[in-house]
Legacy VTK file of the C-alpha trace (Angstrom):
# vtk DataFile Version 3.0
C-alpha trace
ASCII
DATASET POLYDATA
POINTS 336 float
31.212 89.489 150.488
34.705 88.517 149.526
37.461 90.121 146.504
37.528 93.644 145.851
34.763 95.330 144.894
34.422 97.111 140.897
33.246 100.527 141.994
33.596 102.272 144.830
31.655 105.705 145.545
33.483 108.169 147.381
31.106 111.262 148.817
33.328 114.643 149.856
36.026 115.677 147.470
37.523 117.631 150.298
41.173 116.699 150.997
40.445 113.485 153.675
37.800 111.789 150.896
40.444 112.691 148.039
43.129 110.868 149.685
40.822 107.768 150.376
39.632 108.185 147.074
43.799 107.733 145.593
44.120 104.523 148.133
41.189 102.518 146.708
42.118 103.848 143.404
45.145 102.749 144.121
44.501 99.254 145.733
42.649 98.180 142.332
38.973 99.527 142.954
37.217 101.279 140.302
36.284 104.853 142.343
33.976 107.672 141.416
34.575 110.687 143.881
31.477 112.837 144.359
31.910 116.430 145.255
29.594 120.055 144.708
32.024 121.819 142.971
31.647 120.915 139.062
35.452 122.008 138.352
36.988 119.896 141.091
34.881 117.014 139.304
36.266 117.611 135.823
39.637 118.224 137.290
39.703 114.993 139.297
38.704 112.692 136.331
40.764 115.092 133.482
43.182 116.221 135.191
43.950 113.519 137.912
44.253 116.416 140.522
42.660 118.252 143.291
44.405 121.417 143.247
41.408 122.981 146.018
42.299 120.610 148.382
45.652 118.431 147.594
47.843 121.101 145.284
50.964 119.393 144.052
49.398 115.850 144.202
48.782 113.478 140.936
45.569 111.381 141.077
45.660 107.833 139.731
42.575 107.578 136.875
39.307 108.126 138.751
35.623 109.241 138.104
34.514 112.647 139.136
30.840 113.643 139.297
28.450 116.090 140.904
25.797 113.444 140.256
24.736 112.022 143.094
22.546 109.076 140.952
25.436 108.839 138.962
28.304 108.262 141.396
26.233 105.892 143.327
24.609 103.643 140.445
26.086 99.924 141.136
28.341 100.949 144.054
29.678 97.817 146.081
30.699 100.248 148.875
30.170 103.888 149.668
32.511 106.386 151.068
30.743 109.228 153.523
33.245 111.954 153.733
31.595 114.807 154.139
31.910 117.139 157.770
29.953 115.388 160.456
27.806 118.452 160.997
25.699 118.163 157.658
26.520 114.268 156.973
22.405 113.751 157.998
21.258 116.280 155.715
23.908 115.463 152.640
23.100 111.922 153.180
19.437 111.085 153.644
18.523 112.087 150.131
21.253 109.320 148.639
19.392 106.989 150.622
17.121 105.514 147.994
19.890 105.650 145.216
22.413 103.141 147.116
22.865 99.545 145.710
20.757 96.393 147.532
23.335 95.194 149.448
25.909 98.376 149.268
28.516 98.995 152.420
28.911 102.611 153.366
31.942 103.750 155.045
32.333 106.390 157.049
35.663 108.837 157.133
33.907 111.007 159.596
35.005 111.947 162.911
32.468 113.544 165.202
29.642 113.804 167.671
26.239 114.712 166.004
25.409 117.747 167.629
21.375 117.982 169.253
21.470 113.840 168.782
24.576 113.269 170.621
25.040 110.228 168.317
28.293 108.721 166.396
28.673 109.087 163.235
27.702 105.396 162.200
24.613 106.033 164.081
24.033 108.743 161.667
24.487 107.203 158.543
22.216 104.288 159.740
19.625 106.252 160.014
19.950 108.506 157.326
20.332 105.762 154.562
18.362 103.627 156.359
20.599 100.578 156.716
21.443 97.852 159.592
24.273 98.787 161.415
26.422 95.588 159.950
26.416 97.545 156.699
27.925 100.092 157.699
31.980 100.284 158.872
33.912 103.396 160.178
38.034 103.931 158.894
40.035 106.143 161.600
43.685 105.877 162.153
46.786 107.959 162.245
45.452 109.531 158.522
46.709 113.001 157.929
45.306 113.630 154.303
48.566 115.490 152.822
51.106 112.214 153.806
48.637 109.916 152.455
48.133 111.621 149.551
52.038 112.060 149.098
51.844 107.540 150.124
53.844 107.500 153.189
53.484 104.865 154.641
50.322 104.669 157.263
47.928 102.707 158.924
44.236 102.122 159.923
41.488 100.776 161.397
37.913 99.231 159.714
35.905 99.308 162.619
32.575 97.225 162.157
30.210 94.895 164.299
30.506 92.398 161.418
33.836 90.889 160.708
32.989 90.046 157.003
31.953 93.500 156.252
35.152 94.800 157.629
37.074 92.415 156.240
35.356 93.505 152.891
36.301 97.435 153.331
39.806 96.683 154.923
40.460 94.215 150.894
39.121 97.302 149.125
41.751 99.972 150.822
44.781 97.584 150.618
47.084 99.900 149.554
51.511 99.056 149.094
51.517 102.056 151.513
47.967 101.658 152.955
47.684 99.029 156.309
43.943 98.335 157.254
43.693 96.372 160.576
40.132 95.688 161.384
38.170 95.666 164.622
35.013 95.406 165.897
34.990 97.943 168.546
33.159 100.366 166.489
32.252 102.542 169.476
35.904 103.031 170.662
37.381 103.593 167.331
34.566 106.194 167.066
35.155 107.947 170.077
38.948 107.881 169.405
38.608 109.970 166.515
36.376 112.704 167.666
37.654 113.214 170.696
41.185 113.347 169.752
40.319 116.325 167.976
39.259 118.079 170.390
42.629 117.260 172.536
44.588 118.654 169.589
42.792 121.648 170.157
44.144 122.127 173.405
47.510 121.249 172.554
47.246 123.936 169.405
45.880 126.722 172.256
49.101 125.629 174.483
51.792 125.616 171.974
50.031 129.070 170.140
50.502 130.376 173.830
54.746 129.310 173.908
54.171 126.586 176.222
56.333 123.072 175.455
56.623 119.792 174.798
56.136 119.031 178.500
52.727 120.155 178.362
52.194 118.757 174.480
52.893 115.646 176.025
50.608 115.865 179.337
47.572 117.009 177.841
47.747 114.071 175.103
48.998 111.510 177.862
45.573 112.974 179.915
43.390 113.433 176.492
43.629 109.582 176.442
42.776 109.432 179.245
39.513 111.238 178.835
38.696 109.449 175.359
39.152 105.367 177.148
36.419 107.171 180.226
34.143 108.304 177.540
34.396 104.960 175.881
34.564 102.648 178.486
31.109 103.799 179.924
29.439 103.717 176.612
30.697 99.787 176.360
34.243 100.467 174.034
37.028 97.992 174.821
40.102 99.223 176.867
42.563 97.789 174.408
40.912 100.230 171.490
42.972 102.909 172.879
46.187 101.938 173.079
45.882 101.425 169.300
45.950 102.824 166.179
42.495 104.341 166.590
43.613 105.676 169.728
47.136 106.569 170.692
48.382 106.300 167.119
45.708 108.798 165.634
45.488 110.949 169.005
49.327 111.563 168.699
49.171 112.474 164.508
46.942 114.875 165.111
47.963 116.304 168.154
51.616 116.604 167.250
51.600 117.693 163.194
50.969 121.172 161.642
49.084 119.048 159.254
46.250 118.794 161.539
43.577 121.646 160.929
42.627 121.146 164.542
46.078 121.778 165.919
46.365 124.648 163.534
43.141 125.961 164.734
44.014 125.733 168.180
47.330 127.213 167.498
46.181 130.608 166.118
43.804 131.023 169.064
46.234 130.574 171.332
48.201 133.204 169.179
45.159 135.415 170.244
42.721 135.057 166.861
39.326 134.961 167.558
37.282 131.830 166.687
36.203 133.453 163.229
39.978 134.384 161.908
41.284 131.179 163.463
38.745 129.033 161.103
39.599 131.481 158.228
43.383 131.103 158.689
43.349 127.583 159.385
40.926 126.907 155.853
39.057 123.446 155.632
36.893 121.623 158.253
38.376 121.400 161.768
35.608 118.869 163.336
36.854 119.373 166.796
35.484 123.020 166.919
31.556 121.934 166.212
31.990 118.554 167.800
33.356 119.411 171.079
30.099 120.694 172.970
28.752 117.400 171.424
31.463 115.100 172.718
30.735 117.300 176.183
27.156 116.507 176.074
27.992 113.192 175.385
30.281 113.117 179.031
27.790 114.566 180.814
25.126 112.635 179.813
26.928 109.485 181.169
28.667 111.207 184.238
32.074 110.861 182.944
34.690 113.868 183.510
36.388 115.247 180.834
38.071 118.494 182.154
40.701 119.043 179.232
37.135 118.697 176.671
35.395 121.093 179.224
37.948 123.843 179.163
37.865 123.200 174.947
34.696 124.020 174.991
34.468 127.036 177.399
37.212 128.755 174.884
35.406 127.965 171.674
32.108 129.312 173.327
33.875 132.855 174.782
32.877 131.657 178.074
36.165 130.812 178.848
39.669 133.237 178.484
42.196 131.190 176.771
44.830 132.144 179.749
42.825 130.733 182.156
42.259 127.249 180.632
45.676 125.526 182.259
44.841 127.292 185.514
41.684 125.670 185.318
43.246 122.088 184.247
46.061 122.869 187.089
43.725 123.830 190.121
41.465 120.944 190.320
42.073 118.321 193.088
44.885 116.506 193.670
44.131 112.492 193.147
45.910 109.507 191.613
47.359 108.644 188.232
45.098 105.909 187.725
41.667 107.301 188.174
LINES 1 337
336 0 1 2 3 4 5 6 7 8 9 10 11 12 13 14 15 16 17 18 19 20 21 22 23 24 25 26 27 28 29 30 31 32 33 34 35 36 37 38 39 40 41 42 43 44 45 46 47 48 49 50 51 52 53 54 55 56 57 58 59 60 61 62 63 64 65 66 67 68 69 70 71 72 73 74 75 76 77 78 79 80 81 82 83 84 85 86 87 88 89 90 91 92 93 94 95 96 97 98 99 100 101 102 103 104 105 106 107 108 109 110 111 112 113 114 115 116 117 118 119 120 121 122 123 124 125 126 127 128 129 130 131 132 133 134 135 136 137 138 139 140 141 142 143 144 145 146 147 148 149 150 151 152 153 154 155 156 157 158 159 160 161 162 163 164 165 166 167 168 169 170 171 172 173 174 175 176 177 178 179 180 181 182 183 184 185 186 187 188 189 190 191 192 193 194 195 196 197 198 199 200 201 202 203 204 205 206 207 208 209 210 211 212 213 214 215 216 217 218 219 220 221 222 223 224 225 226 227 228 229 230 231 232 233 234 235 236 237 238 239 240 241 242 243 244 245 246 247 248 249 250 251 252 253 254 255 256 257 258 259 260 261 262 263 264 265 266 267 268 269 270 271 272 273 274 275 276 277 278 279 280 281 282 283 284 285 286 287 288 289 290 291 292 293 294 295 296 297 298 299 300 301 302 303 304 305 306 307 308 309 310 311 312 313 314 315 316 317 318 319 320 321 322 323 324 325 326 327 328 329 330 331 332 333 334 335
């Protein structure tokens, strides 16, 4: 595998697959973007917009399609941005229309809830494919800023070196840095738990509280996210990168982040259903976090901050009580 590929399917027209869409685009690849909606297809290839999801942004020339068959027919690489919840059940029926030797990529940042598994696991065994065809993007990404190319970086994550290498050519951007790795199950875990952290920090700041506690329940959110991934086999230096600190802070820190937002109006005292309504588009950290939490427990690992995320979402949990919770448990040392 080696020089940019000459078409590139992108699945999810939401605002995240857009924007990746506009890199490769951008980088030289010819792109189809996939979507449901027929008039966000003939706006994206007519129009060069996505008014739905990126209002005010100009599309380079791309392909839009509702046709699966279509967008997928001679595909060198595949693009799975769709929410992590229903990525099994939009994928599996794609699986027999993918090209022989086709790389799918996945934008997706969650836990598959009932399964427990990552999201490459997923599309492995939904399109059937060995996991060194199959490479995971996560980063400091916030849709809108990409789509506006500010200048950002990434990570392709994948247990093969040539296939990342492959991906990271293909979303070269002048505004667009891919490092690869092959920690795929760090990078992984960096982006869906980070969401859930930015939860908490939305509930915190939607409740008045400062920057003080912004910046302890990201500097102890990492810390969750390396224990999850250390004892599922994730290497320590993952987190201190862009997969980890760098994408834990965007998303924690911006309005831009529908999972801050989220968190944010039910701090302001929405419930769960006018929070999602308010906040519009997928926040992954509301379905993922009893995943990620299953995930913990499964492997013994504490993750109080996810824990209290979780008893909020569910009702189980007052939203005043969740720093009293954080703030009452044992006393104990920095480092553990």
């Amino acid at each position: 595998m080696s020089g940019k590929p000459t078409r590139v399917a992108v699945l999810g027209s939401g605002a995240w697959g857009t924007a990746f869409a506009m890199v490769l685009a951008d980088a030289g690849c010819d792109v189809v973007l996939w979507g449901r909606d027929p008039e966000v297809a003939r706006s994206v290839a007519q129009d060069h917009a996505n008014p739905k999801r990126l209002p005010g942004i100009e599309l380079p020339p791309m392909h839009g399609t509702t046709d699966a068959a279509e967008a997928l027919r001679d595909a060198a690489i595949v693009v799975a941005a769709v929410p992590s919840q229903v990525a099994r059940a939009t994928l599996e029926p794609m699986k027999d229309l993918l090209a022989p030797d086709a790389v799918v990529v996945s934008l997706m940042k969650g836990v598959e809830l009932a399964t427990d598994k990552r999201m490459s696991e997923v599309v492995a065994e939904a399109l059937d494919l060995p996991a060194g065809r199959v490479a995971v993007v996560s980063g400091p990404n916030l849709a809108r800023e990409i789509a506006e190319r500010q200048v950002a970086a990434s990570v392709v994550a994948a247990p093969d070196e040539a296939t990342a290498r492959f991906v990271a050519d293909a979303c070269s951007a002048p505004y667009f840095r891919p490092y690869t790795n092959d920690d795929v199950v760090g990078v992984e875990l960096c982006g869906a738990v980070k969401n859930v952290i930015a939860l908490a920090v939305g509930m915190a700041q939607g409740r008045g509280f400062g920057w003080n506690t912004t910046a302890t329940l990201i500097t102890r959110g990492l810390v969750e996210i390396t224990r999850l991934g250390l004892a599922l086999g994730a290497r320590p230096e993952t987190f201190s990168g862009l997969a980890g600190m760098g994408d834990l802070v965007a998303t924690c820190a911006s309005p831009l982040s529908r999972n801050h937002t989220l968190g944010k109006h039910l701090g302001q005292g929405l419930s769960l259903d006018e929070a999602i309504e308010a906040t519009g588009g997928t926040a992954e950290g509301v379905k993922s976090s009893a995943s990620v939490l299953d995930l913990a427990r499964t492997h013994g690992v504490d993750m109080p901050i996810t824990e209290g995320v979780v008893g909020v979402i569910s009702g189980k949990l007052p939203i005043d009580e969740l720093g009293v919770l954080l703030l009452s448990r044992p006393l104990k040392s920095e480092s553990v």
